[in-house]
Structures are given as C-alpha cells and as structure tokens.
Backbone of each chain as ProteinMPNN parsed JSONL, in Angstrom:
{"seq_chain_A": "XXXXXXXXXXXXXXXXXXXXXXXXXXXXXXXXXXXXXXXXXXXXXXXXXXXXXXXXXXXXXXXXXXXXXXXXXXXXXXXXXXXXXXXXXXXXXXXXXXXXXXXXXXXXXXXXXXXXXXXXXXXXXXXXXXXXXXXXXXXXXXXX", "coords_chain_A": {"N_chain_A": [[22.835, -12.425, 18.245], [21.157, -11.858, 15.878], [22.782, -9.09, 15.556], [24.974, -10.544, 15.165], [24.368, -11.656, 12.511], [23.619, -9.202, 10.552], [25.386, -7.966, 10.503], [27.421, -9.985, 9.284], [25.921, -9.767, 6.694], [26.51, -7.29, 5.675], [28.938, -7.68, 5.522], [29.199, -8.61, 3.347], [28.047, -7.378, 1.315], [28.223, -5.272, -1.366], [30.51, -2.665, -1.532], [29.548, 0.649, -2.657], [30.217, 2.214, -5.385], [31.684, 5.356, -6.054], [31.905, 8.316, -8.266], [34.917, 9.344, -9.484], [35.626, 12.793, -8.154], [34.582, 15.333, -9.66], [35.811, 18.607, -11.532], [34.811, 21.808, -10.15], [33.639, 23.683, -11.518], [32.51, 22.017, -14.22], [31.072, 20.583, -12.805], [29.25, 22.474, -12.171], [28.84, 23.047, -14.543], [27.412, 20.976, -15.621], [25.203, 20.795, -13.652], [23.614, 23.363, -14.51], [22.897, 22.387, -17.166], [21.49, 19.993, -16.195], [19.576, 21.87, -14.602], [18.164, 23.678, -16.991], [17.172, 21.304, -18.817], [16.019, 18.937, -17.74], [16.64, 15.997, -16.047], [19.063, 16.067, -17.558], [21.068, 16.371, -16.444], [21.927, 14.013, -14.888], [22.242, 12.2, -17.433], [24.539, 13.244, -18.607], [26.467, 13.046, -17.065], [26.422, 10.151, -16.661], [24.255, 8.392, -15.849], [22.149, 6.898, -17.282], [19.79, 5.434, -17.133], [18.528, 6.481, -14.655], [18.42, 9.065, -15.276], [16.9, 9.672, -17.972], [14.225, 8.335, -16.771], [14.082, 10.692, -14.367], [13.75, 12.661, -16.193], [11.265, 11.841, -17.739], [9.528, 11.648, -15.737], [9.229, 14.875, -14.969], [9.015, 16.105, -17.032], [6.817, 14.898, -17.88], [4.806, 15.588, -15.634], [4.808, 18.24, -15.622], [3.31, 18.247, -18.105], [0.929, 17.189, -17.499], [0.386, 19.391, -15.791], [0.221, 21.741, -17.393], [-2.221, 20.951, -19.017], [-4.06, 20.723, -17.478], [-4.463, 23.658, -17.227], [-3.065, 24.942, -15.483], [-1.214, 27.315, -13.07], [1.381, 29.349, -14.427], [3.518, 30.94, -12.941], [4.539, 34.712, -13.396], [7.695, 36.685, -12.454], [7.141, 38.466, -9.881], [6.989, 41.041, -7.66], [5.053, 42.089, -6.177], [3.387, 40.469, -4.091], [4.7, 37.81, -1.89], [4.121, 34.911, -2.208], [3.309, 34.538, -4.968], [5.638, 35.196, -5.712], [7.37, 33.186, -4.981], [6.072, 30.694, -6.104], [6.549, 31.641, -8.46], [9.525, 30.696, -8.53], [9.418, 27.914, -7.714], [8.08, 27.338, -10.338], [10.25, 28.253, -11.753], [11.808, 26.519, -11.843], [11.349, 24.453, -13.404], [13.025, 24.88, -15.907], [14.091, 25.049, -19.372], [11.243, 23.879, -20.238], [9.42, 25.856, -18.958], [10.126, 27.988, -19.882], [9.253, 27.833, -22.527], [6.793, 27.228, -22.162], [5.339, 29.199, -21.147], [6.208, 31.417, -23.066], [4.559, 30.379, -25.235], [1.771, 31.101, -24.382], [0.619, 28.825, -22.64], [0.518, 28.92, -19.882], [-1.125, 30.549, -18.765], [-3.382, 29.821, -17.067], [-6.315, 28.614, -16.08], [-8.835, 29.924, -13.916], [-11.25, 29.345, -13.253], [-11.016, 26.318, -14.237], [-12.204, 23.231, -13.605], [-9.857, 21.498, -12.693], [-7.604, 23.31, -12.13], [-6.376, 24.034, -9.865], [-5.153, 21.774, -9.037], [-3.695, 21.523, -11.329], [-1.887, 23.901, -11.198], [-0.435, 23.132, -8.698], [0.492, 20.743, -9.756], [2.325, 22.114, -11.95], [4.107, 23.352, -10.049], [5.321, 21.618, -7.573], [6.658, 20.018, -9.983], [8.6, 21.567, -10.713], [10.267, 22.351, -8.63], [10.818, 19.882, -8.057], [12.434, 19.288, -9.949], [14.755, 20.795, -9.264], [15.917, 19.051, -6.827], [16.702, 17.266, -8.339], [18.852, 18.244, -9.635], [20.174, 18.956, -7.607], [20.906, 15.7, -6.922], [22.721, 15.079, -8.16], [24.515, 16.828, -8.563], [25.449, 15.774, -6.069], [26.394, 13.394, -7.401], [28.119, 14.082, -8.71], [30.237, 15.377, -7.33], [30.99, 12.528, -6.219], [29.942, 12.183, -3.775], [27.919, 10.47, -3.556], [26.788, 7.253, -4.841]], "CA_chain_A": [[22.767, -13.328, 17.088], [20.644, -11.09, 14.888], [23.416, -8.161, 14.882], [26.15, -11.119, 14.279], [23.855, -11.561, 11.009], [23.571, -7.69, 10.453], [27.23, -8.0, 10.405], [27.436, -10.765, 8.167], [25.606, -9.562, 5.492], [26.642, -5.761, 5.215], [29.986, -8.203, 4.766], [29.182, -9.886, 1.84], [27.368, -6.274, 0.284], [29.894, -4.569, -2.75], [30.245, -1.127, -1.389], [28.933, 1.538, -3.39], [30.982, 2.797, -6.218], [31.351, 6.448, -5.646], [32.347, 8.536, -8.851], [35.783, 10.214, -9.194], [34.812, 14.046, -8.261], [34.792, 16.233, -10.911], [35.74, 19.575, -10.863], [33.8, 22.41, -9.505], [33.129, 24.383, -13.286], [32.459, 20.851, -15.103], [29.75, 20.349, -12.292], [28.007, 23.372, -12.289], [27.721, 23.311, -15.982], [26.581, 19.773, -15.334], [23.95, 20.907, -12.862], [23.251, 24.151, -15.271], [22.18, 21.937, -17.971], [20.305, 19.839, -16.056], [18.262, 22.382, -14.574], [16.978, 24.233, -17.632], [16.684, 20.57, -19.609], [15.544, 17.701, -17.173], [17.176, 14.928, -16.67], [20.365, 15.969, -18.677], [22.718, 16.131, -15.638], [22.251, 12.644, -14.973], [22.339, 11.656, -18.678], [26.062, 13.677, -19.021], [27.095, 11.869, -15.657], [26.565, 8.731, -17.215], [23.581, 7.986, -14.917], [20.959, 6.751, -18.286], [18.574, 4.731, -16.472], [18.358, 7.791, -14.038], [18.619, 10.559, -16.279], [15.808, 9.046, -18.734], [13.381, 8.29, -15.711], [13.681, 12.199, -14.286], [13.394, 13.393, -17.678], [10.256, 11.533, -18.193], [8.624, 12.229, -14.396], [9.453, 16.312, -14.465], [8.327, 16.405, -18.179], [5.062, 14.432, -17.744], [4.307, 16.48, -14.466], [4.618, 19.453, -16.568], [2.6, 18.381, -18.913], [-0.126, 17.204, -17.015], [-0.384, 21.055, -15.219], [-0.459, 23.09, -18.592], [-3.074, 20.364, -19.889], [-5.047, 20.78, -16.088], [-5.168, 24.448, -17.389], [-2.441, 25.355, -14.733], [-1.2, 28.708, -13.736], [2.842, 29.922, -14.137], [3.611, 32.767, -12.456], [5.588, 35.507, -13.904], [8.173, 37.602, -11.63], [6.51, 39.658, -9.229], [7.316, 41.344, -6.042], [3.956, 42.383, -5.133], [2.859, 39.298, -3.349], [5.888, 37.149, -1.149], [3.455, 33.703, -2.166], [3.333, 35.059, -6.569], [7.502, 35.236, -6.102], [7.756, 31.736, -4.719], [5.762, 30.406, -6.901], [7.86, 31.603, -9.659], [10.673, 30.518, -8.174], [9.316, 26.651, -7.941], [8.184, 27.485, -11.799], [11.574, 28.475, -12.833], [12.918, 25.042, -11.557], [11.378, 23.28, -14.391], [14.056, 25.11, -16.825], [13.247, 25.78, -20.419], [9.896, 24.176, -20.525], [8.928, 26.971, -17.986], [9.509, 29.267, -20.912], [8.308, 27.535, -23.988], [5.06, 27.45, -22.133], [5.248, 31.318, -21.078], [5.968, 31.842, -24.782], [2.966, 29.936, -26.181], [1.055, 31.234, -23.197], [0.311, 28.138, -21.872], [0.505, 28.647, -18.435], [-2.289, 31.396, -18.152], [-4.51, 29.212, -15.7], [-8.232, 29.0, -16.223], [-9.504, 29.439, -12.392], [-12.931, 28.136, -13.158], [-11.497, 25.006, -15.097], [-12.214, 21.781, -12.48], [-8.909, 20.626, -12.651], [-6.892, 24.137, -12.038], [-5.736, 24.252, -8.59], [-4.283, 20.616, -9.278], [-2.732, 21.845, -12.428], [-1.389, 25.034, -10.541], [0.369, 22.83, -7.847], [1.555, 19.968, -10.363], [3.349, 23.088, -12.331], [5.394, 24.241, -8.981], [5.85, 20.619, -7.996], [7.825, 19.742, -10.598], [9.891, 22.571, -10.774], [10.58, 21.683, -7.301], [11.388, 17.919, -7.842], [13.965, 19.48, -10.807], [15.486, 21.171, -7.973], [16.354, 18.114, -6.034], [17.388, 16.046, -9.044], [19.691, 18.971, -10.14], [21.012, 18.623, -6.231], [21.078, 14.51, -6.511], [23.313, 15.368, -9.708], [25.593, 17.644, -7.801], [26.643, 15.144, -5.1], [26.998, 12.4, -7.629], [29.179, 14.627, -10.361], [30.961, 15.167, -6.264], [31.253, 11.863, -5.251], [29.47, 12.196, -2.488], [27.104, 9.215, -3.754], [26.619, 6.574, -6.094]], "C_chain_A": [[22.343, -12.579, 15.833], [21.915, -10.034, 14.731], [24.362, -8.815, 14.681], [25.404, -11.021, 12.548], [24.141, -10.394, 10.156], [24.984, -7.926, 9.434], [27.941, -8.584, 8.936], [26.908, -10.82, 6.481], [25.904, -8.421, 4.993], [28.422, -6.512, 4.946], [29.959, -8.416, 3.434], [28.33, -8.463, 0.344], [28.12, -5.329, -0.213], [29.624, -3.25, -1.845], [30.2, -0.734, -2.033], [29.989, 1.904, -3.765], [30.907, 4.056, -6.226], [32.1, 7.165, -6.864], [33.764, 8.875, -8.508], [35.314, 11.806, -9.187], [35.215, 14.401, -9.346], [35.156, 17.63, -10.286], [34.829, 20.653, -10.384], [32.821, 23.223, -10.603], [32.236, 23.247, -13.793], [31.112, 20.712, -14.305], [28.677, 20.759, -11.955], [27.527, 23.758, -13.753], [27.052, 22.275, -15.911], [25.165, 20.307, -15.236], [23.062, 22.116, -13.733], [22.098, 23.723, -16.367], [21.047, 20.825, -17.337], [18.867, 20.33, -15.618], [17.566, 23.158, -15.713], [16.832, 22.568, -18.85], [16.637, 19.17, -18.454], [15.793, 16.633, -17.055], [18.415, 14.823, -17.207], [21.105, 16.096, -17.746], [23.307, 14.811, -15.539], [22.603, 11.985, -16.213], [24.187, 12.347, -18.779], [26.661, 12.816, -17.756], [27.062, 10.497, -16.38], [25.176, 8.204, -16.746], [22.288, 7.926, -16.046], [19.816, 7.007, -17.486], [17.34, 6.263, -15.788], [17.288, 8.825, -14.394], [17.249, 10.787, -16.912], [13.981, 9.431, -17.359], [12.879, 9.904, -15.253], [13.034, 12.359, -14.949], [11.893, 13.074, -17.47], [8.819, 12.011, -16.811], [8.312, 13.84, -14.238], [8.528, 16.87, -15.97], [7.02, 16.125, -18.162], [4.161, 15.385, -16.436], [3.913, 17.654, -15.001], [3.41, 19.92, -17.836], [1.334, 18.086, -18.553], [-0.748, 18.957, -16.198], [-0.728, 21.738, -16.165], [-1.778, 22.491, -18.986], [-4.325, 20.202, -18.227], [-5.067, 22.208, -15.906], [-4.38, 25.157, -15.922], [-1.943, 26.844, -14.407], [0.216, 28.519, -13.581], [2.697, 31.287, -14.166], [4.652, 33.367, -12.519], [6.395, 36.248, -12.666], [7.573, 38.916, -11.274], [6.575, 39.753, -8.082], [6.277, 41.466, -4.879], [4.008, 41.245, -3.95], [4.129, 38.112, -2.912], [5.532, 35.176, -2.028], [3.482, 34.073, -3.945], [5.01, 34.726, -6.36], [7.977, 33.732, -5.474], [7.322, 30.468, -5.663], [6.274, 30.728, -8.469], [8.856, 30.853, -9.795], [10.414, 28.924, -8.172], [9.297, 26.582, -9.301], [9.525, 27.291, -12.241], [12.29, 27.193, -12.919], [13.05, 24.422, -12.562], [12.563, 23.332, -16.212], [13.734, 25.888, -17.953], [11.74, 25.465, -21.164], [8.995, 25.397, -19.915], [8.791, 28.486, -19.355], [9.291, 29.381, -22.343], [6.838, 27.788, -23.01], [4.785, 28.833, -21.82], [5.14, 32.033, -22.606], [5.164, 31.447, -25.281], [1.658, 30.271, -25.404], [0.256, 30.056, -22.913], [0.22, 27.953, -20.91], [-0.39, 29.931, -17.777], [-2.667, 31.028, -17.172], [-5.562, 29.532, -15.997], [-8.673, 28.812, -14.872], [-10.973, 29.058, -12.847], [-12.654, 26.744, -13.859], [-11.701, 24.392, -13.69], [-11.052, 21.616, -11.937], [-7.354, 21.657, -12.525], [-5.931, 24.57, -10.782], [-4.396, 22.925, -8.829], [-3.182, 20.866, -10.426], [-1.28, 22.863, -11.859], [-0.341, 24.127, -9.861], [1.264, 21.528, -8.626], [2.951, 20.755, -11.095], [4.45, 23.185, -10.811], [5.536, 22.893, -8.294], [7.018, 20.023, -8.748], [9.021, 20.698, -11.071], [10.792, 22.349, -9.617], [11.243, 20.463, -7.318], [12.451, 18.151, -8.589], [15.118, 20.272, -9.973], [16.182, 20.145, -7.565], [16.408, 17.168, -7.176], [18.666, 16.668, -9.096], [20.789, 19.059, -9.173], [21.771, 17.029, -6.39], [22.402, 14.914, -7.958], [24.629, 15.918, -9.478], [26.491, 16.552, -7.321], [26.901, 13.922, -5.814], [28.55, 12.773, -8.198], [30.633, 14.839, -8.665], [31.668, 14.192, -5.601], [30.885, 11.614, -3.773], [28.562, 10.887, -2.478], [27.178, 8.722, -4.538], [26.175, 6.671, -7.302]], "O_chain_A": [[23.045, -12.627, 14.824], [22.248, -10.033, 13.546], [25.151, -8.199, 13.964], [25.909, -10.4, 11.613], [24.822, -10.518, 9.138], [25.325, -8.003, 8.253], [28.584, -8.075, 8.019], [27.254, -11.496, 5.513], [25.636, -8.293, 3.799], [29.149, -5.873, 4.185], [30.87, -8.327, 2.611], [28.162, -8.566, -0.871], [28.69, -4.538, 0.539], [28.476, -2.936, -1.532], [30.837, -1.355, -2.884], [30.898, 2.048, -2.947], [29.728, 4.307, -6.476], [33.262, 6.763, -6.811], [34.04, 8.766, -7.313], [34.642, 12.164, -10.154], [36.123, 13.865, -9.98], [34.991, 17.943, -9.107], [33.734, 20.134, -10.166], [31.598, 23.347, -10.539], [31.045, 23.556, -13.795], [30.066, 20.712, -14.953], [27.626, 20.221, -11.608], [26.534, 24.367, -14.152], [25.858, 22.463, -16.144], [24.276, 20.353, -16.087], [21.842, 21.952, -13.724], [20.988, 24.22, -16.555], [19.92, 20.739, -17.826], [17.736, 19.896, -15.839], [16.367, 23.366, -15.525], [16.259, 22.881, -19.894], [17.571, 18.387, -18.627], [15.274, 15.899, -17.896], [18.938, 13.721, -17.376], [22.254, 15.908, -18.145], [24.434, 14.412, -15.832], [23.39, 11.054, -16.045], [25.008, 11.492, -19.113], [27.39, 11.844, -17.954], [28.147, 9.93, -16.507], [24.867, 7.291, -17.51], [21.396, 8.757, -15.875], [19.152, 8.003, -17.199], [16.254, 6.755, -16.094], [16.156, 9.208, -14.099], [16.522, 11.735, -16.614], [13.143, 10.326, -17.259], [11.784, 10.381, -15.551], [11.816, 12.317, -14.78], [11.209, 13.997, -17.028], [7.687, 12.475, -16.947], [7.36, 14.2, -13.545], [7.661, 17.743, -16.003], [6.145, 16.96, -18.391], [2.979, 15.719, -16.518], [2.766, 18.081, -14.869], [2.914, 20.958, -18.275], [0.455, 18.651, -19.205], [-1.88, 19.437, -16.127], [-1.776, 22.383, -16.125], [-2.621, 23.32, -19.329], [-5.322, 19.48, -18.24], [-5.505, 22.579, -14.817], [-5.096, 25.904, -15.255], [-2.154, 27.68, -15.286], [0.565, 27.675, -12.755], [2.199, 32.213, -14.806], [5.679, 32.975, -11.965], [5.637, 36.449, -11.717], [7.471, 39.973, -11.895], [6.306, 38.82, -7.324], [6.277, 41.248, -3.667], [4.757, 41.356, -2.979], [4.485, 37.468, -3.9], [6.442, 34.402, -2.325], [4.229, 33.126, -4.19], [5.466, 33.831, -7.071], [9.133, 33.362, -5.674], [8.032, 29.492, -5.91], [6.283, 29.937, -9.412], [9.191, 30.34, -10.862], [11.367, 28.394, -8.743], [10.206, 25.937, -9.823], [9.905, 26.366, -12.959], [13.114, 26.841, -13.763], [14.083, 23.88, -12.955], [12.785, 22.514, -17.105], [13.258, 27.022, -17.887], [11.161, 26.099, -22.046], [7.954, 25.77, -20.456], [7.986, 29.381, -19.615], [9.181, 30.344, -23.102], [5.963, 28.582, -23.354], [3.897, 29.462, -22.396], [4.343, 32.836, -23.092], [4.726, 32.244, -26.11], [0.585, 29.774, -25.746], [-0.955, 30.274, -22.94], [-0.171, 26.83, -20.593], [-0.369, 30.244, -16.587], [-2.441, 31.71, -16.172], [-5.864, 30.707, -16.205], [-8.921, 27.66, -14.518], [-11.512, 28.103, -12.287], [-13.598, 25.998, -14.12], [-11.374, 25.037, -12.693], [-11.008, 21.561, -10.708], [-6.243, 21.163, -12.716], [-4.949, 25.31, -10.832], [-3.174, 23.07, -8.802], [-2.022, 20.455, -10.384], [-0.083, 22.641, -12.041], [0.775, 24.245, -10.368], [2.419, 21.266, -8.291], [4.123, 20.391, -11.001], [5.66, 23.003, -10.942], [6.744, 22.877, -8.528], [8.078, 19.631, -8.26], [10.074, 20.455, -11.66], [12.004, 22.18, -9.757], [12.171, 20.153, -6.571], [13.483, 17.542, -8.309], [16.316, 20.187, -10.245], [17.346, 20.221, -7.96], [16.073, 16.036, -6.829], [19.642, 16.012, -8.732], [21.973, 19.189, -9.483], [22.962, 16.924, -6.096], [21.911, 14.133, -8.773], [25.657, 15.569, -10.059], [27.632, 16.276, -7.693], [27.6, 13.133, -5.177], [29.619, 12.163, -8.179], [31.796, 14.491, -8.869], [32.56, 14.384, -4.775], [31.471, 10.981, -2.894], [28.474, 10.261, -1.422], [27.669, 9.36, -5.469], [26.272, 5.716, -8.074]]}, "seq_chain_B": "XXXXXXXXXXXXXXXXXXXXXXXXXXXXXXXXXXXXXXXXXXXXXXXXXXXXXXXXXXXXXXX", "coords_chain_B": {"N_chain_B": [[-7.912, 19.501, -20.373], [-9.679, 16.988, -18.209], [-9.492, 15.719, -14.85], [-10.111, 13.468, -12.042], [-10.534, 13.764, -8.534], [-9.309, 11.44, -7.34], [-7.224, 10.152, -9.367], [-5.965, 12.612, -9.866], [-4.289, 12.756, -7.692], [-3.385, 10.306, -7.407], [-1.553, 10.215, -9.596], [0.084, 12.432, -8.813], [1.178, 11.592, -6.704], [2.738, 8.961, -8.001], [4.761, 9.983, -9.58], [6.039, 11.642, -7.555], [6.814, 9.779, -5.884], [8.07, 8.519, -6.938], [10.13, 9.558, -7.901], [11.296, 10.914, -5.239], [12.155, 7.824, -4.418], [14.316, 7.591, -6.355], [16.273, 9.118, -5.81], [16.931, 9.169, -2.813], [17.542, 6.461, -2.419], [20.264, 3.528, -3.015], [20.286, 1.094, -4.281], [18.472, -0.959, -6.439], [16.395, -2.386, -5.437], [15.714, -1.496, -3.096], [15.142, 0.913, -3.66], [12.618, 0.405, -4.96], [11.248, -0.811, -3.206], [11.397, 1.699, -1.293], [9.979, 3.755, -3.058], [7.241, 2.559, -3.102], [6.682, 2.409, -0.469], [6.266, 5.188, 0.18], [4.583, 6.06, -2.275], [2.413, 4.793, -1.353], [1.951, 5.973, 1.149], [1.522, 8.359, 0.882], [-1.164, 8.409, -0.785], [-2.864, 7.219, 1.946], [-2.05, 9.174, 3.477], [-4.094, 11.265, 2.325], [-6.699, 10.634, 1.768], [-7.3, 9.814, 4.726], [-7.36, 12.329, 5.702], [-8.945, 13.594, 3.969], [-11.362, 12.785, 4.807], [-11.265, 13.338, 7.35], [-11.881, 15.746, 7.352], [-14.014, 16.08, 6.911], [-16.403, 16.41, 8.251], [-16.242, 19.33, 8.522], [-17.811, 22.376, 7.65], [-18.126, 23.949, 4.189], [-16.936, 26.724, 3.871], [-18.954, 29.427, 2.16], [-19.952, 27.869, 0.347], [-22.507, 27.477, -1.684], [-25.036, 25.211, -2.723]], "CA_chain_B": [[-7.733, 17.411, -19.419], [-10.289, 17.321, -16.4], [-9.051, 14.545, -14.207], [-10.786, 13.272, -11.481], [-8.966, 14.592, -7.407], [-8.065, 10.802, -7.555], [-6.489, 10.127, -10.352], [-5.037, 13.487, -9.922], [-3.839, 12.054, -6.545], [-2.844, 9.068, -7.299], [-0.727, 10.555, -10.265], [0.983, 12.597, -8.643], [1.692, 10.487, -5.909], [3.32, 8.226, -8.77], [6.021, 10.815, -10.321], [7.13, 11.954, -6.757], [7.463, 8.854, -4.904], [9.111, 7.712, -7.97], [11.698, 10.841, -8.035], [11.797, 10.745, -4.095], [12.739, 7.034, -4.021], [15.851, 7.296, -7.109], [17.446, 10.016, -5.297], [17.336, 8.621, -1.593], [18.331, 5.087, -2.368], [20.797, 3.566, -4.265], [19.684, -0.135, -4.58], [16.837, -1.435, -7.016], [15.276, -3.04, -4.062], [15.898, -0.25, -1.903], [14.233, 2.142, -4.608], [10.988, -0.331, -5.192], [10.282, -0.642, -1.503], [10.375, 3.078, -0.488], [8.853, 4.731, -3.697], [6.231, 2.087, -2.842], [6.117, 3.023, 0.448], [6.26, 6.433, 0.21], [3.321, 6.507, -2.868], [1.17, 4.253, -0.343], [1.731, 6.584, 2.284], [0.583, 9.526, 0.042], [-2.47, 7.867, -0.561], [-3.648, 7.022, 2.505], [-2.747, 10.205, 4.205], [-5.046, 12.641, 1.535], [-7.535, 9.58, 1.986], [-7.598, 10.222, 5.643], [-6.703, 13.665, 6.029], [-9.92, 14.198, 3.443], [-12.33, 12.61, 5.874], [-11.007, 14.202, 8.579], [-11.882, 17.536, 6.804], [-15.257, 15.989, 5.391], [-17.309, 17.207, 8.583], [-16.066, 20.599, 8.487], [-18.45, 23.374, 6.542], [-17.314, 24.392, 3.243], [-17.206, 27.913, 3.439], [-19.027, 30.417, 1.129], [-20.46, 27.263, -0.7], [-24.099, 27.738, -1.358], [-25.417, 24.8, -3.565]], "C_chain_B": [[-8.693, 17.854, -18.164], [-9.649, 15.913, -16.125], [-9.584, 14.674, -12.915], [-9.587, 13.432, -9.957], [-8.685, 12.686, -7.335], [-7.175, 10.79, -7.97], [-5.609, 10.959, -10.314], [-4.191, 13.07, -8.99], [-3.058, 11.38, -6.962], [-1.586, 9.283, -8.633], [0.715, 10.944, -10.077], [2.007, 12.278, -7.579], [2.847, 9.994, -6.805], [4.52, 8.873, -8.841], [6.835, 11.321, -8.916], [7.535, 11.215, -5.786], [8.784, 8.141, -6.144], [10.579, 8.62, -7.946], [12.528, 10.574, -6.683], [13.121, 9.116, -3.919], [14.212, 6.996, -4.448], [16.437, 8.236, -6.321], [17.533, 9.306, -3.78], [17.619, 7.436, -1.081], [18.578, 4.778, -3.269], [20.45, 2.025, -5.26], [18.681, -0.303, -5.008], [16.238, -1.677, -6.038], [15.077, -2.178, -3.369], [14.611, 0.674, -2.294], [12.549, 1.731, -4.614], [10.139, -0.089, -3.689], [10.209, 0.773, -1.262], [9.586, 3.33, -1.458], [7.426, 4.112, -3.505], [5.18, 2.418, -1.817], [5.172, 4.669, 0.933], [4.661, 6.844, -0.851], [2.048, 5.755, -2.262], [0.858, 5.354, 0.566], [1.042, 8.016, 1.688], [-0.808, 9.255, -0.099], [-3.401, 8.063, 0.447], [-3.71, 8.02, 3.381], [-3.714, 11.046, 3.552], [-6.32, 11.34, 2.117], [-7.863, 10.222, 3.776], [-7.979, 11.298, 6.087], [-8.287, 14.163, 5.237], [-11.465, 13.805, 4.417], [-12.226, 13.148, 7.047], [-11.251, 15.579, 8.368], [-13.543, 17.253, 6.284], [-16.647, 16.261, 6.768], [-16.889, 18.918, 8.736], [-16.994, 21.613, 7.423], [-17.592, 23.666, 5.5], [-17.88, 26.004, 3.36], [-17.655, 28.821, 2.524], [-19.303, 29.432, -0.165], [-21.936, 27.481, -0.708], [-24.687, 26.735, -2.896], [-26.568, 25.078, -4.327]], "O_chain_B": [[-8.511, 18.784, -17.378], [-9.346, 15.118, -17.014], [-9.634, 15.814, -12.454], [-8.363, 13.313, -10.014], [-7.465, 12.541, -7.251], [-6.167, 11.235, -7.422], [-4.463, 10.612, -10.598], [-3.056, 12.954, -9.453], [-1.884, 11.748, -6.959], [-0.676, 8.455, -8.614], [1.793, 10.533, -10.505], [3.206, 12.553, -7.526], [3.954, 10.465, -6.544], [5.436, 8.392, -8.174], [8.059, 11.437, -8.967], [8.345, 11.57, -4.931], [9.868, 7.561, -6.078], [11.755, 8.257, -7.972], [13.706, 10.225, -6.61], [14.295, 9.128, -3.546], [15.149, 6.656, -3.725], [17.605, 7.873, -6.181], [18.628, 8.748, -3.706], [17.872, 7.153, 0.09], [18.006, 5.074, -4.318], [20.391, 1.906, -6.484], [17.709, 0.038, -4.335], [15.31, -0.907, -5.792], [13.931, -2.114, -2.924], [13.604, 1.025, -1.68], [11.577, 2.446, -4.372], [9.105, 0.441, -3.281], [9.094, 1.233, -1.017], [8.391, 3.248, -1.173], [6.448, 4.841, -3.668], [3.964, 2.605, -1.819], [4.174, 5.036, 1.554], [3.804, 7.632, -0.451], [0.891, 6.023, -2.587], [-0.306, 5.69, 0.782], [0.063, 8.551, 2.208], [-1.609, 9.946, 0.529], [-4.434, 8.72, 0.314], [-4.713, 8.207, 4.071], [-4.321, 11.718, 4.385], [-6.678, 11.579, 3.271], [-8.71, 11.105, 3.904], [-8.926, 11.346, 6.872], [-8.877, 15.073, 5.819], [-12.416, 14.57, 4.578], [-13.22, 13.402, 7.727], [-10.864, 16.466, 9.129], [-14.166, 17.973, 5.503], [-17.806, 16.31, 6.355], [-17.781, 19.572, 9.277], [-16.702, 21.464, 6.236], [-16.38, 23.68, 5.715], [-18.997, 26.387, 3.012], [-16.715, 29.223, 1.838], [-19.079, 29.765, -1.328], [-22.511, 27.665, 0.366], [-24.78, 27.302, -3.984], [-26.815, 24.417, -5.335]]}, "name": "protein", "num_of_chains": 2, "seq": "XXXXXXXXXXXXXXXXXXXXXXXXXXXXXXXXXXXXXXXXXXXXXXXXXXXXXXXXXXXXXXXXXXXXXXXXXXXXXXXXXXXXXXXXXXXXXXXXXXXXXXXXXXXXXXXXXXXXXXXXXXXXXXXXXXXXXXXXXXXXXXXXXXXXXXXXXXXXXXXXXXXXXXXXXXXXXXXXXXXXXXXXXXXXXXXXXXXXXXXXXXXXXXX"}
C-alpha cells in the first residue's frame, strides 16, 4: 500500500529539468571563472539564487578567517601538510591573493581565535572546490 | 575578531551545511531539511565529541 503511494506520488513529481550540455571549452571557462571569483559559474549558468548564495557563504568564510587572524600558506614543498594547505587556500581563487598581497593571511598563532581562522581559510577554499564541481555537472547536464 | 569556539562552531556549521545542502539537493524542501539536518548534526557531534575529550589531560598545559 505504502509503495503503491511511493509510486503515486513520484507520479505526480515534474522531473527535473536538466540543462542542454554545453560544450567542453564554454564549461571549463565556466568552471575557470568560478573558481578564482565565487559563485560566478553559477551566476553565468543562469543559476542566480545559487550563484549569489555561494558567493556570499565562500566570501563570508573568508572573511571571517583573515578577521580570526588566520594563516594562508604560501607554496612549499618542505612539509606534505604546508602544500595541502595551499592547495585548499588556492581554492578560494582571487581573494586568496588579494589577501597574500595585503598580507592578510600572515596568522597571529597567539591570537585566541587563530586555529579557527586557519581552518575557516582552507575550508572555504575547499567548499569553492565543490561548487566549481556542482557547476561542472550542471553546465553538463548531469543535474538540475 | 575573537569569537567565542561556539559561535565559531555554530558559524561555520551555518555556511557549510548551507553549501553542502544546495549542491546535494535540488528541491527547496529537500535543501531546508538536510542543510538543517546536516548543521544539527554538526553541532551535536563537536558538542559530544568535546565531552568525550573533556576527561582527557591537556598536554603541556600548566595553568
């Protein structure tokens, strides 16, 4: 009875509109621009609401680590754990290197609030990662 | 900015259940209930997970 229901209602639910793909150039400049500006893949996709939202979650994340006195870490081989941590850094695009250029992303290890800062920075470089992905398989068709 | 390890918590809870939910569902409703879920469940594991760590010595602290 319950999976006649099931049934009955995944009837009556629009299926998901799935873009037309794009091509493979068009979607890696897509994904290009949204990873060094936040948000902007979805905003050229069409995807506002989206787009906006990122933007505002990857930016505010960002801004809460430089302002928690965070550290960004420059390219360096020494240390396997320094080069990963770059590498989440770099995600966040070109705030990653306005704040390198104003040296904002020194890190004060004795502030309070520096470890938290440290991990909100590589965080959101990280989360611009996996928008810049969700961005991919829409500009693909792979999702809604 | 000092911010308190809630607040810091509970922040960033906010921004990545919120990211998590738009990318892994496509329905408003869909989206509300997990990122909900998902920034509850953040919560209450550091919440736990910090008491479960809160008889352990702090190493190399000396008040």
């Amino acid at each position: 009875m319950d999976h006649r229901n099931e049934q009955t209602e995944s009837a009556h639910k629009p299926a998901p509109v799935l873009m037309k793909p794009m091509n493979m150039p068009v979607t890696l400049a897509i994904c290009s621009g949204g990873w060094l500006v936040p948000g902007l893949a979805h905003l050229l996709i069409g995807k506002w609401v989206r787009g906006l939202i990122f933007a505002a979650c990857v930016l505010l994340m960002f801004g809460l680590g430089i302002g928690m006195h965070g550290k960004l870490y420059d390219l360096q081989f020494g240390d396997p754990l320094d080069f990963l941590g770059f590498v989440a850094n770099l995600g966040a695009g070109i705030p990653y290197w306005v704040a390198e250029h104003f040296d904002w992303g020194v890190g004060t290890m004795s502030w309070p609030s520096f470890d938290y800062g440290t991990k909100f920075l590589a965080v959101c470089g990280l989360l611009n990662y996996l928008i810049v992905l969700d961005a991919f398989d829409i500009a693909q068709g792979r999702k809604p | 900015m000092i911010l308190s390890h809630f607040t810091a918590l509970a922040l960033f809870a906010l921004i990545v259940s919120t990211v998590f939910a738009l990318i892994t569902k496509n329905e408003p409703r869909e989206q509300f209930r997990y990122g909900v879920f998902v920034f509850l469940s953040f919560i209450a594991v550091a919440v736990v997970v910090g008491w479960l760590m809160y008889p352990l010595p702090l190493s190399g602290y000396r008040p």
